[in-house]
C-alpha positions as CSV (number, residue, x, y, z in Angstrom):
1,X,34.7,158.7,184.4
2,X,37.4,158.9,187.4
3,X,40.6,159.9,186.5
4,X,43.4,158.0,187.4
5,X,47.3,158.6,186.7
6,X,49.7,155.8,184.7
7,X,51.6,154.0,187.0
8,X,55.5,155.2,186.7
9,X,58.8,153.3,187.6
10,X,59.8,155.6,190.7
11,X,57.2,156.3,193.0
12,X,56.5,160.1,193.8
13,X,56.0,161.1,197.2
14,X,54.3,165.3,197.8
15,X,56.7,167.7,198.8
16,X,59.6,165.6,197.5
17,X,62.2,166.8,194.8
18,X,61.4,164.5,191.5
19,X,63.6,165.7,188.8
20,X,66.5,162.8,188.1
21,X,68.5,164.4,185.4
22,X,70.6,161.1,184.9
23,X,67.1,159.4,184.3
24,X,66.3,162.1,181.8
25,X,69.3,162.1,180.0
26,X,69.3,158.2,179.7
27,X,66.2,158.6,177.6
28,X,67.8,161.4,175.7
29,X,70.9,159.4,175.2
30,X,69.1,156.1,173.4
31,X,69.4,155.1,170.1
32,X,67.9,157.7,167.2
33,X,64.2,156.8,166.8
34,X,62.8,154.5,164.2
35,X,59.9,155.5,161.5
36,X,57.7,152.7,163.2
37,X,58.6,154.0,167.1
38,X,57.6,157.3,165.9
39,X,54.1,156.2,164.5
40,X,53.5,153.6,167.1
41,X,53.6,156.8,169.6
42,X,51.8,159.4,167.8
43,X,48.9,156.8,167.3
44,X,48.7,156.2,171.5
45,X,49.0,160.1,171.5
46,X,45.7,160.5,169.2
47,X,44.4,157.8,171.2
48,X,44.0,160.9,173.8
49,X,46.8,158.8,176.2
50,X,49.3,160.9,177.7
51,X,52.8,159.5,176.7
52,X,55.3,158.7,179.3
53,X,58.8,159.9,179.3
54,X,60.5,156.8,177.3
55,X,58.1,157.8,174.4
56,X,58.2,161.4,174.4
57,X,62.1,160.8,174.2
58,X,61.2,158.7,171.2
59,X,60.0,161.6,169.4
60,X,62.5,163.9,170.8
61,X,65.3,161.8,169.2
62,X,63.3,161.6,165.5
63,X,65.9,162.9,163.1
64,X,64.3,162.3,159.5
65,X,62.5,165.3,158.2
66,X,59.6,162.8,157.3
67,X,59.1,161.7,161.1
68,X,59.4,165.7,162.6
69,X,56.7,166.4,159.5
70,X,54.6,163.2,161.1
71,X,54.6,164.6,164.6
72,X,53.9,168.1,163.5
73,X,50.6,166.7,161.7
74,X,49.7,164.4,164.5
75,X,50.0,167.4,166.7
76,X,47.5,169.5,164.3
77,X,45.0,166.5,164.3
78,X,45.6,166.0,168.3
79,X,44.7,169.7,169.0
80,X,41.6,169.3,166.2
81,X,40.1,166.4,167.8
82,X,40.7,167.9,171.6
83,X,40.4,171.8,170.9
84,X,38.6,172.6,168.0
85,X,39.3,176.0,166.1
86,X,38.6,177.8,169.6
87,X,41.5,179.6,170.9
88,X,41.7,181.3,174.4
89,X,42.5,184.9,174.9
90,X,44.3,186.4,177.7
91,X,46.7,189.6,178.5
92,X,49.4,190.5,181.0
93,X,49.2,192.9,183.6
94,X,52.5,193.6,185.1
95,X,51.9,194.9,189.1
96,X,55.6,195.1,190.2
97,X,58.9,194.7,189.1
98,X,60.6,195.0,192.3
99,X,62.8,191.6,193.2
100,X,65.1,190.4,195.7
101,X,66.1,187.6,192.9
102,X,69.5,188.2,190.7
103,X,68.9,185.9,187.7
104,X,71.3,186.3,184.9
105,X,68.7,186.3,182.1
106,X,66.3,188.8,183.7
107,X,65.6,192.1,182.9
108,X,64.1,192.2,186.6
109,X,66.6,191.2,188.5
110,X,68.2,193.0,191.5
111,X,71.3,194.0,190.4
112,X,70.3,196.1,187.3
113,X,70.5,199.9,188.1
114,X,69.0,200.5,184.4
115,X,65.3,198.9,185.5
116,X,62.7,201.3,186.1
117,X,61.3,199.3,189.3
118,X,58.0,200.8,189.9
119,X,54.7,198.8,191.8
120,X,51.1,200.0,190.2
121,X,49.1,201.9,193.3
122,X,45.7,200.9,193.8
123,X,44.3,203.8,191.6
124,X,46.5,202.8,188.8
125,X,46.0,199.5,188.9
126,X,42.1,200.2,188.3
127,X,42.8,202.6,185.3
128,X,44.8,199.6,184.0
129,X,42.0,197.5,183.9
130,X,39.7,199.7,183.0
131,X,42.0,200.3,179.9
132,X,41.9,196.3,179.3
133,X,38.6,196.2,179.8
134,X,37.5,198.8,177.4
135,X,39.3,196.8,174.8
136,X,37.2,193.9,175.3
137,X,39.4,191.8,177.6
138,X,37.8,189.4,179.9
139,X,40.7,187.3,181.0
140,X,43.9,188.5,182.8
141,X,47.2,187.2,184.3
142,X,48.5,189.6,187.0
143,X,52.6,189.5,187.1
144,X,54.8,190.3,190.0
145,X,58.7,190.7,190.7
146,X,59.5,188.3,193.2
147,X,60.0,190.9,196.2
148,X,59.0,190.9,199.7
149,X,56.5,193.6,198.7
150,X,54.5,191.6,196.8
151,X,53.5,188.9,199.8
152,X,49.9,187.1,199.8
153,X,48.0,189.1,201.6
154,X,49.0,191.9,198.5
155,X,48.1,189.4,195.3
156,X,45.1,188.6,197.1
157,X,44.3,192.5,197.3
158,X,45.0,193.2,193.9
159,X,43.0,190.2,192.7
160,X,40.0,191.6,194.7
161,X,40.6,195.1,192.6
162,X,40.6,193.5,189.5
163,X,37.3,191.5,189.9
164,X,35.8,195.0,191.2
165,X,36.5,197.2,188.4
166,X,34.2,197.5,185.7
167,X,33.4,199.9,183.1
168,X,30.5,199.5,180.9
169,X,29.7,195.9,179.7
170,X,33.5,195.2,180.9
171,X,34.8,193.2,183.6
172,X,37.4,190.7,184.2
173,X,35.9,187.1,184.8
174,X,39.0,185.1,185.3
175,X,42.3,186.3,187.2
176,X,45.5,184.2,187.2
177,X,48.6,184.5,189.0
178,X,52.4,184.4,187.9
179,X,54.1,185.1,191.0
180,X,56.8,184.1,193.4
181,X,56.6,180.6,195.1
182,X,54.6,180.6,198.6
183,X,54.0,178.4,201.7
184,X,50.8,176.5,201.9
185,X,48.9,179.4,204.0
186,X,49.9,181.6,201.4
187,X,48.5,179.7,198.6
188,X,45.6,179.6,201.0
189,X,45.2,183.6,201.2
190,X,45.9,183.7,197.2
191,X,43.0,181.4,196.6
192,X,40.4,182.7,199.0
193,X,40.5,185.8,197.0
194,X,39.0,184.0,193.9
195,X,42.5,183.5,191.6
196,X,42.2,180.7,188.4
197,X,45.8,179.3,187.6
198,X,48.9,180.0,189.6
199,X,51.7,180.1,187.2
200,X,55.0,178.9,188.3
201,X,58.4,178.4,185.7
202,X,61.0,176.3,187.0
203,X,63.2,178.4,184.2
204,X,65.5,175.1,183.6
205,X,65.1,172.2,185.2
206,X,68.5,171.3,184.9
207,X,69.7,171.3,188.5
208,X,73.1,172.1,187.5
209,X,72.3,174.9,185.3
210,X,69.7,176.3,187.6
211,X,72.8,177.2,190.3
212,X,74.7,179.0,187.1
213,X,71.6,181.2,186.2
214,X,70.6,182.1,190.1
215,X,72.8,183.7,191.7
216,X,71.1,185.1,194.8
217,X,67.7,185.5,196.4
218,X,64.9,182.6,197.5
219,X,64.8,181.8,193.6
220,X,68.1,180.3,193.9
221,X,67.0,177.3,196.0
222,X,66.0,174.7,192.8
223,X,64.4,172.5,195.4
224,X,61.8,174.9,197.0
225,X,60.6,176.4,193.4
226,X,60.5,172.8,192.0
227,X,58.1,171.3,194.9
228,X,56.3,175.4,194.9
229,X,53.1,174.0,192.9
230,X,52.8,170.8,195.0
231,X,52.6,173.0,198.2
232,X,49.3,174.9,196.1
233,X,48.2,171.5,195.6
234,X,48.3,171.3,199.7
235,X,46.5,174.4,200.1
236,X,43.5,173.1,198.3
237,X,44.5,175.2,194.9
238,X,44.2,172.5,192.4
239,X,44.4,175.1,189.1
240,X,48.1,175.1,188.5
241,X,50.4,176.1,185.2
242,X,53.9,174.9,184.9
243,X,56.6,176.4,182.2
244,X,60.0,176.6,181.1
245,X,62.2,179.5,179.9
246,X,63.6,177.8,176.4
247,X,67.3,178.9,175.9
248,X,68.2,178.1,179.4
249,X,69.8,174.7,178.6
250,X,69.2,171.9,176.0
251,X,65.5,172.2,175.0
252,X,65.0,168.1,174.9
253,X,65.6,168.1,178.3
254,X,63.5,171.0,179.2
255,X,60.5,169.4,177.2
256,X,61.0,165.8,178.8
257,X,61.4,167.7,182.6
258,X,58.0,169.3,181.4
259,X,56.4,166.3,181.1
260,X,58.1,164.8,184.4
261,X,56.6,167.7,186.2
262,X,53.2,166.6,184.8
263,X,53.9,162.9,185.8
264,X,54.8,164.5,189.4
265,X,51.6,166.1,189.4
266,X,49.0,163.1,188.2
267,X,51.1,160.3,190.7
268,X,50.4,163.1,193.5
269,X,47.3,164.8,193.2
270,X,45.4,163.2,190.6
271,X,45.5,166.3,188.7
272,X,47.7,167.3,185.4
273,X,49.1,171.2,185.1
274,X,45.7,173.4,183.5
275,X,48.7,175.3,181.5
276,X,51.9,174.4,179.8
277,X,53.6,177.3,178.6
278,X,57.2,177.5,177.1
279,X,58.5,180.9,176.6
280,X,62.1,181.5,175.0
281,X,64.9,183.9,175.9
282,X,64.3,187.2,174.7
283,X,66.1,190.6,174.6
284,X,66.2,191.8,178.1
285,X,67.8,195.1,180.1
286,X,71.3,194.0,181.1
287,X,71.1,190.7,179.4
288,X,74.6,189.1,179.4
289,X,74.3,185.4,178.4
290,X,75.9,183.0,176.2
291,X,73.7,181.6,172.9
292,X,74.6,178.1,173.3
293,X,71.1,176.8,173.9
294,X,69.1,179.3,172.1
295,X,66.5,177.8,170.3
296,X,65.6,178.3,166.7
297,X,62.2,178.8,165.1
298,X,62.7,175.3,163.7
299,X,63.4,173.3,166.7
300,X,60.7,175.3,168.7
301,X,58.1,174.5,166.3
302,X,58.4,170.9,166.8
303,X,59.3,171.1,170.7
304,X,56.1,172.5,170.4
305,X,53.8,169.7,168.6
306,X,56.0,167.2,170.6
307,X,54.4,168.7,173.9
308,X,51.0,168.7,172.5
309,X,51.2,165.0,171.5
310,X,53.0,164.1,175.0
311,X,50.1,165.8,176.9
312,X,47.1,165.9,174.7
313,X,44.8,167.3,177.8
314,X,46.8,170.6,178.8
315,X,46.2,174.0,177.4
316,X,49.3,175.4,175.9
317,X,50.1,179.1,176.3
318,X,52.1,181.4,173.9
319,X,52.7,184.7,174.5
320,X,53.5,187.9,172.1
321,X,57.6,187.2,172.8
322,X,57.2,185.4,169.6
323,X,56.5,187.3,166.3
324,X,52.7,186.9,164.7
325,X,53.9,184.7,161.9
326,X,55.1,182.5,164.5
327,X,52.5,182.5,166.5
328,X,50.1,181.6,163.4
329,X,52.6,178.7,162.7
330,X,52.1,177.1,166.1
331,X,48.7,177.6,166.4
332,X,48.4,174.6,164.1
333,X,50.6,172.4,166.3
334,X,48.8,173.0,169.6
335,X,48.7,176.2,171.0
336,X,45.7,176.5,172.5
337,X,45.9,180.1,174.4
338,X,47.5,183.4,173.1
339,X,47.7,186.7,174.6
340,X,46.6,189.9,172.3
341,X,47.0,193.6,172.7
342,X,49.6,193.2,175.2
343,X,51.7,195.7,176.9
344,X,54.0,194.6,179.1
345,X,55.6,198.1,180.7
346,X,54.4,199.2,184.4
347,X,51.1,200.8,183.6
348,X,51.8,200.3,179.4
349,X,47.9,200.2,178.7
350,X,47.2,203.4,179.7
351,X,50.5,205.0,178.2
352,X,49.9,207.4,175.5
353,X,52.6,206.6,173.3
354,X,53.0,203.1,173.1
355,X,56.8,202.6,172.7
356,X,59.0,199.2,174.1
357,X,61.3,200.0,176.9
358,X,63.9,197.5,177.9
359,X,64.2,199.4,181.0
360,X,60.6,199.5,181.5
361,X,60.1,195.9,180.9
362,X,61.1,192.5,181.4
363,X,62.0,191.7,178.3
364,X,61.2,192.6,174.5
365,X,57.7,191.6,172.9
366,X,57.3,190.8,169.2
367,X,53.9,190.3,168.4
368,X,52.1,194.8,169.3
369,X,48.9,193.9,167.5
370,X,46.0,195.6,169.2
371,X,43.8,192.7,170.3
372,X,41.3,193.4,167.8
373,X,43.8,192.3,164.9
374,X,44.5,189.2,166.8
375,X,41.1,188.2,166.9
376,X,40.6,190.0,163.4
377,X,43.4,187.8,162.1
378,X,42.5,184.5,164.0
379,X,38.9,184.7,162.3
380,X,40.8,184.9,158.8
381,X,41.8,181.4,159.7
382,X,38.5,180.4,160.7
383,X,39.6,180.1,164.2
384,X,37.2,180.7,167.0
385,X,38.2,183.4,169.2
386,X,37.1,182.4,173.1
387,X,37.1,184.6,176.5
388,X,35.4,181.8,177.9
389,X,35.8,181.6,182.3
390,X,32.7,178.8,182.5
391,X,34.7,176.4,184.2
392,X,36.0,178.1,186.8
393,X,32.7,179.2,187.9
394,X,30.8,176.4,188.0
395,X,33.6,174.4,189.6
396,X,35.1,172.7,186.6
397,X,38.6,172.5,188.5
398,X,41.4,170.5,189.2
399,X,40.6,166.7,189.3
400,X,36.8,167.8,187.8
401,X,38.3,169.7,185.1
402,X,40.2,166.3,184.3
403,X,37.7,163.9,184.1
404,X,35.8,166.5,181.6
405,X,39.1,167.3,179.5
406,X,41.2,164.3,179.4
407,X,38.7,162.4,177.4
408,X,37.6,165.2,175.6
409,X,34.8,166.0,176.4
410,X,35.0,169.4,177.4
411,X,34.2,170.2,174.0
412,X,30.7,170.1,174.0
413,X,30.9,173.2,176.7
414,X,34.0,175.2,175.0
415,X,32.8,175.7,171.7
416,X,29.7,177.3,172.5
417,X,31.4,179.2,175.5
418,X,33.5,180.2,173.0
419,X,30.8,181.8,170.4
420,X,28.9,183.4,173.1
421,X,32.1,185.1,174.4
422,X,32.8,186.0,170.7
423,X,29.4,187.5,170.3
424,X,29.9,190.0,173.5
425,X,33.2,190.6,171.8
426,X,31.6,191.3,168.4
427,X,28.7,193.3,169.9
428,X,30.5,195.7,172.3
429,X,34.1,196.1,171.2
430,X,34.9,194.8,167.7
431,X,35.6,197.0,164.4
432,X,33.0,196.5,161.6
433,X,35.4,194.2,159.7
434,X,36.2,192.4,162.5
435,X,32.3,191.6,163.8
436,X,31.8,191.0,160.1
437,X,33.9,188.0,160.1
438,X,33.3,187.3,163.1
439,X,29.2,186.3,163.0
440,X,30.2,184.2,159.3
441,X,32.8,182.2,162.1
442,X,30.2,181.8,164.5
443,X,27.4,180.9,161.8
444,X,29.4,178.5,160.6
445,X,30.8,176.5,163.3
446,X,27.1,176.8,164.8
447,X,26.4,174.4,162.1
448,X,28.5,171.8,163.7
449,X,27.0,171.2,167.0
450,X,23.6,169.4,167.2
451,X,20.1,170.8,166.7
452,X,19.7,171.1,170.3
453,X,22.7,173.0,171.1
454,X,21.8,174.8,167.8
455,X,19.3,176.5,169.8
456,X,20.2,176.7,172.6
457,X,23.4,178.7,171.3
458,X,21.4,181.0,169.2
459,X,19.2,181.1,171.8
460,X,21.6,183.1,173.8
461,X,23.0,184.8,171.5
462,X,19.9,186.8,170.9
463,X,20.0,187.6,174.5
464,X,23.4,189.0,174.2
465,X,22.4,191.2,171.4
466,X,19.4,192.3,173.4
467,X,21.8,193.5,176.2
468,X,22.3,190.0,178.5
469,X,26.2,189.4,179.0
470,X,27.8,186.6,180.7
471,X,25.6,183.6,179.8
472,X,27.6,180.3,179.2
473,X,27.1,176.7,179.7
């Protein structure tokens, strides 16, 4: 199956600024939705179409508590039917925290004397991984201040060191990037060294409240971070994630930007963001910003399912800002990747004492659970715990990953990727409750999948416990 894009009312051109706020807001500013409108969209939603921004504002502008409990259920069935119980697991690795950048709700940012600014040396760097990977971690997302330090040609180096490092059955299998924008060659030199997703926020996508939040530095030109992830789409890097910081400005708009971004993307490229992820201001060194648009666990839970129904195809990543109870929560409604064990303080995983640090970090996380209680916890809820990297090594990227996912059949590769991951996780690093649980998960979603795959699953599985590692499909 070939993937093709929905036809839109304004054309997009590459390279070419996209977001029309008065376009977005005219959607915001319709009538309140109907109990029929809101049905008639969640069914085209389950129908695995993406929805376009005139319906996503139609479930935006649901105000009834029995339509917001409707979406919230027909984003748990959406992420049932696409995901499964499999849920991807990742953690941070903070490089740098240098930056040229003076953003008001940033820890980071150049102005503030209090930050600790500090850039991990090569040696460190490997003891930090060497720390991940002795807790089982096979996925990471390396994070740099935006700083003239951290050019290419030095992601690309400390990509290479992170792929290098192993220690024991450990390694990391998948490196992504959040990083500044670059120019095409620069996305160039960041791929060749092997990188998944490049991650790049627009923050808000609210034009006018972007130039209120930047104040100086290359990240306060809207237009060249907005078009940042077509010019990695130039250079051949067809892996991108797109995000929003929640708090920033009205979260409706935010969420129908989000999906404008993705619109941008398809018309474009042919290719939908691999990630959507949508974290919310957070206690941060120096912080000084009004509350207006905070967002409250309510209207986050359902900005939340809206997204999963307006892009059924798109992993969705929440990280350990939020508290575990909350993170539980929206795993129903379409989370699909979660970080665990995370430490988010300049060389934090190989820290002794394990305290937060405003000054040390970028902001404040919620969620310290080592990452065998995430897993230990995730398996209570019969969730399937995955480190899975398949796809990016046997070229299931970009406009390839999209003809497998969109339709949904990716499946029929992540769940067993995601029990033979478990199973190196279970045999080499969990606790005895954990693997406990763990191999009643596996047994039973083993049951599942046909008798073929049956056997071929278990099948590998006794190779792993034999001593094999890294077999997937």
């Amino acid at each position: 199956m070939k993937f093709k894009p929905e036809s839109y009312r304004i054309p997009d051109e590459p390279m070419k600024s996209f977001i029309d706020a008065e376009e977005i807001g005219g959607y915001l500013n319709r009538s309140p939705s109907t109990t029929e409108e809101v049905e008639k969209v969640i069914a085209r939603s389950l129908d695995k179409h993406r929805l376009t921004l005139e319906e996503t504002a139609i479930l935006l502008n649901a105000s009834d508590s029995g339509s917001i409990q409707h979406i919230k259920e027909g984003a748990r069935e959406l992420k049932r039917k696409i995901y499964g119980k499999r849920v991807v697991l990742f953690a941070p690795l903070y490089i740098g925290n240098k930056c040229s950048n003076e953003c008001t709700y940033c820890g980071f940012r150049s102005s503030n004397k209090a930050q600790l600014r500090k850039t991990l040396t090569d040696e460190e760097l490997a003891k930090e991984i060497e720390a991940l990977e002795d807790n089982g971690q096979k996925r990471l997302i390396l994070v740099y201040g935006e700083h003239a330090e951290y050019d290419p040609a030095f992601i690309a180096k400390t990509v290479r060191i992170a792929y290098r490092v192993k220690k024991g059955n450990g390694e990391i299998r998948r490196v992504n990037i959040n990083a500044a924008p670059l120019d095409i060659e620069g996305f160039r030199t960041v791929k060749a060294a092997g990188i998944g997703t490049y991650q790049i926020f627009q923050e808000t996508y609210h034009p006018e409240a972007y130039k209120k939040y930047h104040l100086r530095g290359k990240k306060a030109d809207y237009d060249n971070r907005l078009t940042a992830l077509d010019r990695a789409q130039e250079a051949g890097l067809d892996d991108v994630g797109i995000g929003a910081l929640f708090g920033l400005y009205d979260w409706r708009f935010e969420v129908m930007a989000l999906v404008r971004h993705t619109n941008h993307l398809e018309a474009c490229y042919n290719v939908g963001p691999h990630t959507i992820s949508f974290p919310r201001v957070k206690d941060a060194s120096m912080l000084h910003m009004g509350d207006r648009y905070f967002v409250s666990d309510e209207d986050f839970s359902r900005l939340v399912a809206i997204l999963r129904l307006a892009v059924p195809y798109t992993g969705m990543i929440l990280t350990a800002r939020e508290p575990a109870a909350l993170r539980d929560e929206l795993l129903q409604f379409g989370v699909s990747q979660i970080d665990g064990g995370t430490r988010i303080e300049l060389g934090g995983y190989t820290e002794k004492e394990q305290q937060h640090d405003l000054n040390k970090g970028q902001f404040l996380i919620h969620d310290d659970r080592s990452l065998d209680e995430v897993v230990d916890e995730l398996l209570d809820q019969e969730m399937l715990p995955s480190f899975c990297t398949a796809c990016y090594r046997l070229g299931r990227t970009g406009e390839h990953f999209m003809e497998f996912s969109v339709p949904g059949f990716i499946k029929q590769f992540c769940t067993p990727n995601a029990m033979l991951t478990l199973s190196e996780y279970l045999v080499d690093y969990a606790s005895e409750q954990t693997a406990e649980k763990g191999w009643r998960v596996i047994n039973k979603n083993l049951e599942q999948l046909s008798e073929q795959r049956q056997r071929e699953v278990r099948d590998r599985i006794a190779r792993i416990r034999q001593g094999e590692r890294d077999l997937y499909f």
